[in-house]
C-alpha positions in Angstrom: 0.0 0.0 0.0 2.9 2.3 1.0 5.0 1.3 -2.0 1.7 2.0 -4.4 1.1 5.5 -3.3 4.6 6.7 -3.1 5.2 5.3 -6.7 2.0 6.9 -7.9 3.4 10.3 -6.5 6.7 10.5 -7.1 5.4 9.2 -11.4 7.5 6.0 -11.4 4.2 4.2 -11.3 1.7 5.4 -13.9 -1.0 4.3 -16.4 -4.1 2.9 -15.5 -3.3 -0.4 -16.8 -0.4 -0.6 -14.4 -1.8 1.0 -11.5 -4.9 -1.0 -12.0 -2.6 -4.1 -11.8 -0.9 -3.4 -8.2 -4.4 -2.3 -7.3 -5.5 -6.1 -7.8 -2.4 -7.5 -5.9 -3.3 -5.4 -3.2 -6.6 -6.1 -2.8 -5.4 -9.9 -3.2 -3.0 -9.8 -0.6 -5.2 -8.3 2.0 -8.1 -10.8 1.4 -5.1 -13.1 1.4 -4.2 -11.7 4.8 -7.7 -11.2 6.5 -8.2 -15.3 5.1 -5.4 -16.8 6.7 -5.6 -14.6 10.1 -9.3 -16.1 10.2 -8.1 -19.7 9.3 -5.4 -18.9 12.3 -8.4 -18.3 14.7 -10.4 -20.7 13.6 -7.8 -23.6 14.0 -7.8 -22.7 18.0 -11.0 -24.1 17.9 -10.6 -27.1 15.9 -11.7 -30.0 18.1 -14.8 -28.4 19.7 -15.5 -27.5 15.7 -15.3 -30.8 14.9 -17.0 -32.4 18.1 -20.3 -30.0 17.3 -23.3 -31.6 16.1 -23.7 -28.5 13.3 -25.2 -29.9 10.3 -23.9 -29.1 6.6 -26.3 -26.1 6.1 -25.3 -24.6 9.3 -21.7 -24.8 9.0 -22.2 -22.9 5.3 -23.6 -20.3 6.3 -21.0 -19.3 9.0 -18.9 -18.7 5.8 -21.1 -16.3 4.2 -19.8 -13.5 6.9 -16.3 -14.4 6.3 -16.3 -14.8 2.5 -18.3 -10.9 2.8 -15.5 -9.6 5.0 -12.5 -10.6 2.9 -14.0 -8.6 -0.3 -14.8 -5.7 1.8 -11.6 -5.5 3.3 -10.2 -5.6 -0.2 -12.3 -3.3 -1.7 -11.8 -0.7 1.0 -8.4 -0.5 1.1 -8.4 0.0 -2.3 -10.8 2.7 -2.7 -8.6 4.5 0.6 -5.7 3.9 -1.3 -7.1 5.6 -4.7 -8.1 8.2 -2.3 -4.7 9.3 -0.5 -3.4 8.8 -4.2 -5.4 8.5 -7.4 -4.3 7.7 -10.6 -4.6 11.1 -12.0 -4.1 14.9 -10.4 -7.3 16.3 -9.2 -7.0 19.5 -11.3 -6.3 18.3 -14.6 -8.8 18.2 -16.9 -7.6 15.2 -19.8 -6.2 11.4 -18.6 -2.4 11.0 -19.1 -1.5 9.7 -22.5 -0.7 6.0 -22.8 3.7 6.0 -22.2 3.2 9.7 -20.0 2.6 10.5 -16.8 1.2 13.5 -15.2 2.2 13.3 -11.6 5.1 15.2 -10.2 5.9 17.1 -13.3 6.8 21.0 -13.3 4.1 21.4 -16.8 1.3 19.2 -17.9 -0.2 20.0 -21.6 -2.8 18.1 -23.6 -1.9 16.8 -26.5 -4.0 19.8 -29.5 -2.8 17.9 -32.9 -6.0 16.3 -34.2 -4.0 13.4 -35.6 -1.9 13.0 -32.2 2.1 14.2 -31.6 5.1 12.6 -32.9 8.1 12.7 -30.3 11.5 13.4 -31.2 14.7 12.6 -30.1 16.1 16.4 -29.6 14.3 19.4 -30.7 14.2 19.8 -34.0 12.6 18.4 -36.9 15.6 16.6 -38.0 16.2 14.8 -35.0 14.7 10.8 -35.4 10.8 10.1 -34.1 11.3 8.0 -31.4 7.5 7.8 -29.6 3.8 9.5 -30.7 1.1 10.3 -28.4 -2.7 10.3 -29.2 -4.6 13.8 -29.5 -6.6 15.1 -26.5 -4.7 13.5 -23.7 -2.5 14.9 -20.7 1.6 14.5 -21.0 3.8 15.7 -18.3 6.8 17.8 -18.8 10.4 18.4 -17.4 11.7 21.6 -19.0 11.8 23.5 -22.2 14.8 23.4 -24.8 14.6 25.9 -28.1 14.9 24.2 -31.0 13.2 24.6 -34.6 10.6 27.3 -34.8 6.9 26.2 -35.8 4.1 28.2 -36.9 1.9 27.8 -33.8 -2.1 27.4 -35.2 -3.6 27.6 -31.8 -1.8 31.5 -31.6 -2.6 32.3 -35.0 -5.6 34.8 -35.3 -7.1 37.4 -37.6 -4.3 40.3 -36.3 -1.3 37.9 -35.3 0.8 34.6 -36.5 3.3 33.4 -34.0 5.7 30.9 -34.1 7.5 29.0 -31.4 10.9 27.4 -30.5 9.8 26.1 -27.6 10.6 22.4 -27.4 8.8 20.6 -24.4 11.3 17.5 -22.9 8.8 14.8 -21.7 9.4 14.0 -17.7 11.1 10.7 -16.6 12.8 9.4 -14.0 16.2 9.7 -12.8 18.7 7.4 -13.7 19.0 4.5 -11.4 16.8 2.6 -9.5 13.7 4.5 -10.0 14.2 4.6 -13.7 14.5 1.0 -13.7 11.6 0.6 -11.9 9.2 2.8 -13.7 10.1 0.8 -16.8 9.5 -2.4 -15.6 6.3 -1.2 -14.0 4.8 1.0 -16.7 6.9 0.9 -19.6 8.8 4.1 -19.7 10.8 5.0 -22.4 14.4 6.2 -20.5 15.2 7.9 -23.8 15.2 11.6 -23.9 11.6 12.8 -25.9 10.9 16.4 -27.2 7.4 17.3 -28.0 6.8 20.7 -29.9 5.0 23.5 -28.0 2.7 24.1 -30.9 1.0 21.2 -30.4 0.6 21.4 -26.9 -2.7 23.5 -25.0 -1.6 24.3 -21.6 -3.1 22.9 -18.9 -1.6 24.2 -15.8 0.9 27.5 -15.7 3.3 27.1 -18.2 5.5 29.8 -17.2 6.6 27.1 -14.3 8.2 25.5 -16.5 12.0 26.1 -16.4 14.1 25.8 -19.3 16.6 22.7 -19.8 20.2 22.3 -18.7 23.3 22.1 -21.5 23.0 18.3 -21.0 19.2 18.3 -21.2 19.5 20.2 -24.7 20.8 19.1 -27.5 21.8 21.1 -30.7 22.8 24.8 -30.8 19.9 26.6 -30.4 21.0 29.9 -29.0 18.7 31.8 -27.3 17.5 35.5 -27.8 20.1 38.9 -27.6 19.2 42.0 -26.4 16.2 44.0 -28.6 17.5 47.4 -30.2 14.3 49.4 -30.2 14.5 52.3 -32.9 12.9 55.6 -31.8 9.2 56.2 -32.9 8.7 57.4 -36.7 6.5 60.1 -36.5 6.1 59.7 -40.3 4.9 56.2 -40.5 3.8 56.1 -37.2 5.5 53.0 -36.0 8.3 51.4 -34.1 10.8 49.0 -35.7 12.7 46.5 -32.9 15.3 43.8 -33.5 17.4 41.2 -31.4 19.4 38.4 -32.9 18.1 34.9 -32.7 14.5 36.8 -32.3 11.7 34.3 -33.8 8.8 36.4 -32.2 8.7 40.1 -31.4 6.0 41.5 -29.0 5.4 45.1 -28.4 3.6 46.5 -25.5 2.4 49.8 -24.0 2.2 50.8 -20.0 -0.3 53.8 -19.5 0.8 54.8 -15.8 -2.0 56.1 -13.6 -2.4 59.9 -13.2 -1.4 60.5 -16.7 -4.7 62.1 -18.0 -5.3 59.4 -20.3 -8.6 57.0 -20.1 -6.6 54.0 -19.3 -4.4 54.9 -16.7 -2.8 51.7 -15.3 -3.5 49.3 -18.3 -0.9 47.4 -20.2 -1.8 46.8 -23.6 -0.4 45.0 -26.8 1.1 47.0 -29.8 -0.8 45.6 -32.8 -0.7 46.5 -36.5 -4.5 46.4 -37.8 -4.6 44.1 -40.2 -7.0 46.8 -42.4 -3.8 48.7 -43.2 -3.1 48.1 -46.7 -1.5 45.1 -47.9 -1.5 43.8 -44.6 -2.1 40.0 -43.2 -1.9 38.6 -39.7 1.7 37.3 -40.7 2.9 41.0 -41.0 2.5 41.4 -37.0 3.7 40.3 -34.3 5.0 37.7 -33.8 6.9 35.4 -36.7 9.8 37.6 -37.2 12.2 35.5 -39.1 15.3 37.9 -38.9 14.4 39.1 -35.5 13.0 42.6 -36.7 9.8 43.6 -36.7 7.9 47.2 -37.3 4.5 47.6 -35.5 2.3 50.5 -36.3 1.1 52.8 -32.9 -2.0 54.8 -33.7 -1.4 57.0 -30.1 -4.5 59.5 -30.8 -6.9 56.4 -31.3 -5.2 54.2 -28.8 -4.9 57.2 -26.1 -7.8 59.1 -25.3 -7.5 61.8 -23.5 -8.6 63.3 -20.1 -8.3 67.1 -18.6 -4.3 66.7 -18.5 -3.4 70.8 -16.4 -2.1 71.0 -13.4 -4.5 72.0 -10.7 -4.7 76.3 -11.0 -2.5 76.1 -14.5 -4.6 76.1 -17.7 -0.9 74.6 -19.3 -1.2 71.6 -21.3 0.9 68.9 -19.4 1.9 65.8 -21.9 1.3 62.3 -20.7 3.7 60.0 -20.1 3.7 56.4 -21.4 6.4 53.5 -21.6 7.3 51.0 -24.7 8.4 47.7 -24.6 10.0 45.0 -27.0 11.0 41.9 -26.8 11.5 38.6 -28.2 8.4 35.9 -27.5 9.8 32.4 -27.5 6.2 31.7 -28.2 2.5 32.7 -28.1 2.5 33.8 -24.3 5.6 33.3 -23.8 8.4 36.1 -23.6 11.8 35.8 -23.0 13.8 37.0 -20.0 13.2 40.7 -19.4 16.9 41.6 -19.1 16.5 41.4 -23.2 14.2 43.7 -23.6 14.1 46.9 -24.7 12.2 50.6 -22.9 11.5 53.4 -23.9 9.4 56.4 -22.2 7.6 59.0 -24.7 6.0 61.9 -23.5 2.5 62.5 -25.6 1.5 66.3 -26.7 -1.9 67.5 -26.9 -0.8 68.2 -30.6 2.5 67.0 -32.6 4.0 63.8 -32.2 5.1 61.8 -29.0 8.5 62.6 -27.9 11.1 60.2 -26.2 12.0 60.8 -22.5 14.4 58.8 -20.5 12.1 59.3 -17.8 10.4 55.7 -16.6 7.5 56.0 -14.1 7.9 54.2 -10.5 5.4 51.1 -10.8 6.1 49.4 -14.3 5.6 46.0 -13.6 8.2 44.7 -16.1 7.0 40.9 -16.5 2.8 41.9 -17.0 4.5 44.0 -20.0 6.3 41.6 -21.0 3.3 39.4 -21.1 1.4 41.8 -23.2 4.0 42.1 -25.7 3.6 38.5 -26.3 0.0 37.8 -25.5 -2.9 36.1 -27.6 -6.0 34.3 -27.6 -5.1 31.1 -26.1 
């Protein structure tokens, strides 16, 4: 019993095949156990058993009670034993997929390709299939390595493609004896397999998920520089950002409170309307191939304006707002603030907004950073 729920929670036992198994030897053993304590008792009173006048019919039925007992015993200490430890984490909503577990992992995502996932030995395309796991089912996961970037379809609306190079390493064991054991009980595969985040909806916080090791990531998949952010042109209205090794560039906008502007406090997305001529959701933010990207910012649409004079001055005073870029690993996902790049402008009644070095006390830099790189799902 002990054995069964630690191996359930610490993922070397999983699968409902498996687990179903043990359940059966346990509930064998204890009717085994409850049987031969009785049989214990009863042969103490052997002779005066056997001395008794009880007839056939008599002697049956005193076995009814005892034969009722064993399978109750059983099947309580399995049903307590599901309880302390069932098969599957309260909180998620799919089953694990057949050769996964979900228990004791940092990430667990269901399976979104309608056909299922293939599994790869390193993260990238080129590396060999070495597993596949059926659509609509719950995998557990280790860490995050980049590798190749792919179009993401769950991100990819009416205003925005993205891509990721997020490649998800599937939890196992540990070398040694618990690796042993969790393939001998439920068939793990000690290989290391890489499942692509754009086939993967998330099903508890994926930003827990930490990114792999040297050793856990194969191939030379550098991650993202630090963005160059070009000042606002006034002419085309837009900002133009780079950073090397850039697959996805987010923009975002902090409106500090007390600025005279509607929405003080909000952090918003910079995004190109797709109405603009010649324009298609593949022209925003994110895919950005050669890690630059232009984004248009329509400020006298985007920031309405409130009475912005100082209390007994009928002088105009501009609002002040803060720009971000930086590079989205995926959908959701930025990269570490440290690469990105901030700008304060200062916003005139009339002309164009004018850069200030000036950043406002209160940015929350990661809820930006999450803006930048925000959609739907």
């Amino acid at each position: 019993m002990v054995a069964r729920i630690l191996f359930v929670r610490w993922g070397i036992l999983y699968g409902a095949s498996a687990v179903s198994h043990v359940d059966a030897i346990i509930g064998a053993l204890v009717a085994i156990g409850v049987a031969v304590i009785a049989w214990g008792l009863a042969g103490a009173k052997g002779k005066s058993a056997a001395a008794s006048n009880t007839d056939a019919g008599a002697r049956w039925m005193n076995w009814v009670p005892g034969v009722t007992t064993l399978a109750g015993a059983a099947t309580l200490v399995v049903s307590l034993v599901n309880l302390l430890q069932p098969l599957e984490p309260p909180g998620l909503a799919m089953r694990a997929c057949p050769g996964a577990r979900d228990n004791s992992v940092p990430y667990a995502g269901i399976t979104s390709a309608t056909e299922g996932v293939n599994s790869r030995q390193g993260p990238a395309r080129s590396y060999l299939a070495n597993g596949r796991f059926p659509a609509g089912c719950s995998v557990g996961f280790a860490a995050y390595c980049l590798g190749d970037p792919i179009i993401d379809q769950g991100g990819v609306t009416t205003d925005e493609t993205w891509v990721t190079s997020r490649w998800l390493l599937v939890a196992k064991q540990p070398g040694g004896w618990r690796s042993t054991a969790a393939r001998i009980l439920s068939g793990e595969n000690p290989g290391p397999q890489f499942v692509s985040d754009a086939f993967v909806t998330p099903e508890t916080p994926y930003d827990q998920l930490p990114i792999g090791t040297p050793r856990q990531c194969p191939g030379t998949f550098p991650y993202p520089g630090k963005t160059r952010l070009q000042p606002f042109n006034a002419s085309a209205g837009t900002f133009t950002a780079a950073a090397n090794h850039a697959i996805n560039m987010g923009f975002a906008i902090w409106i500090p409170p007390r600025q005279g502007f509607v929405d003080g406090g909000a952090y918003l997305q910079l995004v190109t309307p797709v109405s603009a001529p010649a324009l298609t959701s593949a022209d925003n933010p994110g895919a950005s191939p050669d890690g630059t990207k232009t984004v248009e910012w329509d400020y006298k649409n985007m920031l309405p304006t409130q009475a912005r004079h100082a209390a007994g001055d009928s002088a105009f005073q501009p609002g002040h707002v803060v720009i971000m870029a930086i590079p989205c690993l995926a959908d959701n996902i930025p990269a570490k603030t440290s690469t990105a790049a901030i700008a304060g402008y200062d916003v005139p009644e009339t002309g164009v907004p004018a850069m200030n070095t000036n950043i406002p006390s209160g940015l929350e830099k990661n809820r930006l950073a999450r803006a930048a790189c925000e959609v739907s799902t």
